[in-house]
Structure formats: C-alpha cells, structure tokens
C-alpha positions as CSV (number, residue, x, y, z in Angstrom):
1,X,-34.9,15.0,-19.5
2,X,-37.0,17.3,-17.4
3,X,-36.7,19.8,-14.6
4,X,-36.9,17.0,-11.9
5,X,-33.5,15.4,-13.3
6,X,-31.9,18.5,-13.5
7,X,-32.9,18.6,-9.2
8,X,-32.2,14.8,-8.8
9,X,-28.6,15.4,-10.0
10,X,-27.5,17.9,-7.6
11,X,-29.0,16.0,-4.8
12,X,-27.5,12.9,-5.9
13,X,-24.9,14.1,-7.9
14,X,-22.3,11.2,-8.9
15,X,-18.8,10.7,-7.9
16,X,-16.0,12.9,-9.1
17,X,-13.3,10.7,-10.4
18,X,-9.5,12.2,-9.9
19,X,-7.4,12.9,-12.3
20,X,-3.4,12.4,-11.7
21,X,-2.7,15.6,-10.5
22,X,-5.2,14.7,-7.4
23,X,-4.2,11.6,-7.8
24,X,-0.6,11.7,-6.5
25,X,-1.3,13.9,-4.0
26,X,-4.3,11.7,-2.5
27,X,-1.7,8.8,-2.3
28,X,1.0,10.4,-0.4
29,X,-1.8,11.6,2.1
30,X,-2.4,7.9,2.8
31,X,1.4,7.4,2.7
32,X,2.7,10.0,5.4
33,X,0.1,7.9,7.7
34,X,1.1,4.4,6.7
35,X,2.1,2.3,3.8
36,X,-0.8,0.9,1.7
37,X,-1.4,-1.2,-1.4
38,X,-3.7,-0.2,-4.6
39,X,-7.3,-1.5,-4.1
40,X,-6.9,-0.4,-0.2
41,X,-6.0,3.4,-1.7
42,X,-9.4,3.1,-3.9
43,X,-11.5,1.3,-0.9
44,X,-10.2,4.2,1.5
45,X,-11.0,6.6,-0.9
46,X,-14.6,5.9,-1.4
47,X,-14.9,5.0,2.5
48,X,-13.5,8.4,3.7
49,X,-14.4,10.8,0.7
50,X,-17.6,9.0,-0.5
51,X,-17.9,12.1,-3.6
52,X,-14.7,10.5,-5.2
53,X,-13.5,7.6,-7.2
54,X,-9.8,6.8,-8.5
55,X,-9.8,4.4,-11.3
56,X,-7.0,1.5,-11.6
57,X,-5.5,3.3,-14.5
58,X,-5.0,6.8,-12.7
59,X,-3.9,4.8,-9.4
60,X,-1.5,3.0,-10.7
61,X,-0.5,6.2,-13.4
62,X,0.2,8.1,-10.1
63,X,2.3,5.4,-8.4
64,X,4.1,4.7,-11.1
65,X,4.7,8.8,-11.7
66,X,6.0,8.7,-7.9
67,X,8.2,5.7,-7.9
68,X,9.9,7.1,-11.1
69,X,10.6,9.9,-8.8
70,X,12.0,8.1,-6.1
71,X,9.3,9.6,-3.9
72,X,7.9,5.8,-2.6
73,X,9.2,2.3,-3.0
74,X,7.1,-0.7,-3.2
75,X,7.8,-4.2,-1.7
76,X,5.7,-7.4,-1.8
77,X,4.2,-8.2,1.7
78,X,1.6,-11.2,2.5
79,X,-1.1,-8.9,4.2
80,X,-3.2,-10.5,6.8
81,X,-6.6,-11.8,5.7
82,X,-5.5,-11.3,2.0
83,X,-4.8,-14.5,-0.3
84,X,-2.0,-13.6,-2.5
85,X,1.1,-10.9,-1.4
86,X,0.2,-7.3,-1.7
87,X,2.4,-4.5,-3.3
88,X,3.0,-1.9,-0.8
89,X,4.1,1.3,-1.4
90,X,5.6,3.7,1.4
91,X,7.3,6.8,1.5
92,X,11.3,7.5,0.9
93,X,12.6,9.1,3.4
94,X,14.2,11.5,1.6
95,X,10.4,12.6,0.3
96,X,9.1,13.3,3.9
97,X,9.0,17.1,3.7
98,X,7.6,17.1,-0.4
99,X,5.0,14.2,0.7
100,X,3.9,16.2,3.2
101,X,3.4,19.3,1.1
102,X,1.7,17.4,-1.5
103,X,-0.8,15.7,1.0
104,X,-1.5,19.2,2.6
105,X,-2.4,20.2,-1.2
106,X,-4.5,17.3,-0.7
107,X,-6.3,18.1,2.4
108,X,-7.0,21.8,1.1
109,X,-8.8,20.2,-2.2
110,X,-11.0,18.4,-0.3
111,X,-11.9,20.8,2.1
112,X,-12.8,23.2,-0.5
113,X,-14.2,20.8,-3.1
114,X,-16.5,18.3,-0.3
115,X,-17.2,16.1,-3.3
C-alpha cells in the first residue's frame, strides 16, 4: 500500500452493501411504488443507488422478515420477457401507512449517506 491507494479508494470507493435493517426498508420503497420480484430489487438497486449492493442472502432475509409480518405477500406471476414465473412481492394493505414510514426512513438514509 501507499499514499496513492489510500487517494484511489476515496475516489473510487466500493459499494456499500446493506445490511437488513436497510434492507427492509429499501424493499418497501420499491413496494409502495409497484410490486417487484428479487433480482429486479438488486438490479434497481445498483441502477438507481450505484454506491450500494444487496446480496441474495440479505434480500431474501428481509422479505422473508416482512412476509412473517404480514407486511407483503408474494404470488407467482409469468413476467413479460422473463422465462420462468417470477415471485412478486407487494404490499398488504393493511401495511400502507408502516410501509410508507419505513420507505421514508429509506429515502432520509440515502440522502444523508449518497453511497
């Protein structure tokens, strides 16, 4: 190592990866706009916040954290342009006004912290 790393990092500094927390809150953001499935979340992820990554393990940690509590519900759907059925996930209705919250916390996190 030498001092030109140390300047090469910050200028190129590598993606943060989210931890669950994050996570859940980065889904429902998606979700209050439209239902999704798991590799979109990730592929939206690095197209609209290009500083972050979400592994498949914390993805589908987080989903399976908010289906236990009855914030989404997932179906099978063929998705245009897609070979097999997808698994979408959507909102409950009755987690509008949390989902909401949760996505705002969202929102502030990445406003603060560009990535």
């Amino acid at each position: 190592m030498n001092l030109e790393h140390i300047y090469e990092f910050f200028r190129h500094r590598p993606p943060t990866y989210l931890g669950q927390e994050l996570a859940v809150c980065y889904v429902l953001s998606v979700l209050v706009e439209k239902e999704s499935y798991g590799t979109e979340l990730i592929a939206l992820l690095e197209t609209q916040h290009p500083g972050y990554r979400l592994s498949d393990t914390v993805l589908y940690s987080a989903i399976k954290f908010l289906e236990d509590e009855k914030a989404i519900a997932g179906y099978w759907k063929k998705v245009q342009g897609r070979g097999r059925p997808r698994r979408m996930y959507q909102i409950n209705p009755q987690w509008q006004t949390q989902s909401q919250d949760l996505a705002r916390l969202w929102r502030e996190y990445i406003t603060t912290n560009p990535g």
